[in-house]
N, C-alpha and C positions, 0 to 999 in steps of 0.2 A: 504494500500500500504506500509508505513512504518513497518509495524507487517512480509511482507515479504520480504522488504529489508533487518530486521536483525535478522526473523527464515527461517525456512527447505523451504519457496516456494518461491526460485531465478524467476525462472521460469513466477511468479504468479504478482513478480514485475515488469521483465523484459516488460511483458504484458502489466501492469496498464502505463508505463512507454510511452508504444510504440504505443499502439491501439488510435484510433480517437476518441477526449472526447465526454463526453456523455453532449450532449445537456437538458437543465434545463425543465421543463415545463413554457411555455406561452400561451398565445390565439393561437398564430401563430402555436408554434411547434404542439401542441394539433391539430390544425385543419390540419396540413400537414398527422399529424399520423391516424388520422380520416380517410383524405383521401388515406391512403396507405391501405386500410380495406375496400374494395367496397362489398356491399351488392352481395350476391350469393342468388340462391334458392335452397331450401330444397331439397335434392335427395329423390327421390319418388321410389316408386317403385324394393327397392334391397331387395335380397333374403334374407330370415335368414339365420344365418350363419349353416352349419352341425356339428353335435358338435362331427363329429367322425375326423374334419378335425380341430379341435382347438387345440392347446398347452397344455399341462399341465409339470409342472417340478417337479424337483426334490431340495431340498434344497442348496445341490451342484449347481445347475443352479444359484439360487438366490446369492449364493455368488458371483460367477466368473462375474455375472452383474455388483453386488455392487462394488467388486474392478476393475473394468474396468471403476469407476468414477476418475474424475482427481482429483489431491487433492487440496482442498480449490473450488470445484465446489456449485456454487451458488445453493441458493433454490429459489421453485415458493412462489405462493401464500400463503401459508399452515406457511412456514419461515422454516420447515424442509429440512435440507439440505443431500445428500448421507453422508460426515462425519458424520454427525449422525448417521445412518445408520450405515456405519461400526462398527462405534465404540459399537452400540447395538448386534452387530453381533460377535464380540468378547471379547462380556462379555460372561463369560461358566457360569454364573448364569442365566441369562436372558432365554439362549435356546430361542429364538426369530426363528433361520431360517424355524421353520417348518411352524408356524405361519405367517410371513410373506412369504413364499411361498404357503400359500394357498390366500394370498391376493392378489399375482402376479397370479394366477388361474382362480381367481374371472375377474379381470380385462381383461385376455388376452382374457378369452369364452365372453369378449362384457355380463358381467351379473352382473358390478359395477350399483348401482343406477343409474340411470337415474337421479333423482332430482339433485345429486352431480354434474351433466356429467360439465356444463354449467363449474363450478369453477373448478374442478381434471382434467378436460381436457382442460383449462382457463390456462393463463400464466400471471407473472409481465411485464408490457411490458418497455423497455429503447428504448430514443431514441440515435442513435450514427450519428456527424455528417460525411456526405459528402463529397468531395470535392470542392463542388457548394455549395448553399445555399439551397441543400436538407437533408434529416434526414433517417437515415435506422434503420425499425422499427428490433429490436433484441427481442426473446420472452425465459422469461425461466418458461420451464412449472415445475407443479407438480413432487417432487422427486421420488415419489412411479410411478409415470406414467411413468417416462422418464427412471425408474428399470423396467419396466413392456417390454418398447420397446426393451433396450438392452436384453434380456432375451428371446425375441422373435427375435430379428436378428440373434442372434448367433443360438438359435436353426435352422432357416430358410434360414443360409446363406447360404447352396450350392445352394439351389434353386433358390434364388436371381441372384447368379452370375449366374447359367445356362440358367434361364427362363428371365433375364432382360439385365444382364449386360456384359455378354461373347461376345467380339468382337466389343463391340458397342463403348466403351466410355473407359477412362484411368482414370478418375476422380477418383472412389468409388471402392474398392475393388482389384483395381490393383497394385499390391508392385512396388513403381516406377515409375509410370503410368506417374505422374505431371513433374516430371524430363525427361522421353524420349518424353514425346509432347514438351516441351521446346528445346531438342537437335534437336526432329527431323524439326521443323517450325526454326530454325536457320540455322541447314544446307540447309532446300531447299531455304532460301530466300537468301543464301549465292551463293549455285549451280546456281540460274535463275535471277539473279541480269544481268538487264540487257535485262533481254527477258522479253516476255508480259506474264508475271504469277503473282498471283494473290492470296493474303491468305485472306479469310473474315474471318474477328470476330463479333459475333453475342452477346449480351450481351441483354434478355429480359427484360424490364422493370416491377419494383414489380413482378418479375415472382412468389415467393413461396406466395402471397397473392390474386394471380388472379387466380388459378389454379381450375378448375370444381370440387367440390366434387363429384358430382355423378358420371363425368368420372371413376375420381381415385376411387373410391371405386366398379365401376363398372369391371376395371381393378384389384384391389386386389384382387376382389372373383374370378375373371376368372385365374391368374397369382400369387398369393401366397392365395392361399388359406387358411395358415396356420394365416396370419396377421390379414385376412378378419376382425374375428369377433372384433375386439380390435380397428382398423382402423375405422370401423362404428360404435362403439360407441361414438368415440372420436370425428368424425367427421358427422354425421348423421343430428346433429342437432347444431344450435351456440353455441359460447362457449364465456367467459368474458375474457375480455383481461384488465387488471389494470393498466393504465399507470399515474403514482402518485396517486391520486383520483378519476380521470376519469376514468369512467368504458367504454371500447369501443365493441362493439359487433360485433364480429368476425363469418361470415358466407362462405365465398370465399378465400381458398387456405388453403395453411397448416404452420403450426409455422416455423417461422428461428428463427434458433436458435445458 
């Protein structure tokens, strides 16, 4: 935090400064984090992926990934972090981006090791606290995995916005979007003030840890076919989540991150 108080990442302090501290390891915290990881079953039965519907890039792709990291972004497991990455990226000695674009290849056709999946697709996990005297578990996965995803959204994003997100929601994708829900839920509780109307807020509990795998993976192959293979590798089978020492095994939802 000091190192970005007085270099180039204002921004990075401003963060460390403002965000909810991060709760220590205890029995207690351990076991709430434990319980924020509910055991899922194994999705059975999905198709292999078609390998004429998988990604492949170009070394340009792999870059415009890597600098869409923010600067001073954390590493998983591994301790490699994207600043590394770059910076390997813009050595003209190294020439690294072909190389590394065929390792974003590997990963995106779902044809990275398997033995590795458990840990490359495994996260450090932090806990942050609450408001209450709960903990929210925060996961930061593998660097090379989380270049693998950006590299695959960008390729896929019109399809995303068409196939998922057009008309639905303001959240992801829309310039804006969190701003005009904001105006527009002010002005109608402004306009009906007074009359019998009615805003609900719905707020799902642990929602990104309780979510079906085999739904969502059953939906990726139907609805982005291009994610599919990379999706079910990642998530097919558990994966280790390291929360100081503790190794927690993760089988139900997907990392927040």
């Amino acid at each position: 935090m000091l190192r970005g108080l007085y270099g180039p990442w204002v921004s990075k302090a401003h963060k460390a400064l403002t965000s909810p501290p991060i709760v220590g390891k205890s029995p207690e915290v351990t076991e709430k984090m434990r319980g924020k990881h509910p055991t899922g079953r194994n999705p059975t039965d999905l198709p292999t992926p078609t390998a004429g519907k998988c990604s492949t890039f170009e070394p340009a792709d792999t870059w415009e990934a890597a600098r869409s990291f923010s600067r001073g972004s954390a590493g998983g497991l591994t301790g490699l972090r994207p600043d590394h990455i770059k910076q390997a990226l813009n050595c003209p000695v190294a020439r690294i981006a072909p190389l590394l674009t065929q390792v974003v290849d590997i990963y995106a056709q779902g044809r990275a090791p398997k033995t590795a999946q458990p840990w490359l697709a495994g996260a450090r996990l932090s806990a942050f606290k609450k408001k209450d005297t709960d903990v929210r578990p925060i996961a930061c996965g593998d660097t090379i995995r989380r270049l693998v995803g950006k590299a695959l959204l960008a390729r896929n994003k019109s399809t995303i916005q068409r196939t998922l997100l057009k008309g639905k929601q303001v959240g992801v994708a829309v310039k804006g979007g969190a701003e005009a829900m904001t105006s527009v839920v002010a002005n109608f509780a402004k306009r009906e003030a007074g009359n019998y109307a009615v805003i609900l807020k719905i707020d799902f509990a642990n929602a990104f840890n309780s979510v079906d795998r085999g739904a969502l993976l059953t939906a990726a192959e139907k609805r982005t076919p291009g994610l599919y293979a990379f999706a079910k590798w990642c998530y097919e089978t558990p994966t280790n989540l390291l929360f100081d020492d503790e190794c927690i095994s993760s089988s139900c939802g997907v990392q927040q991150g």
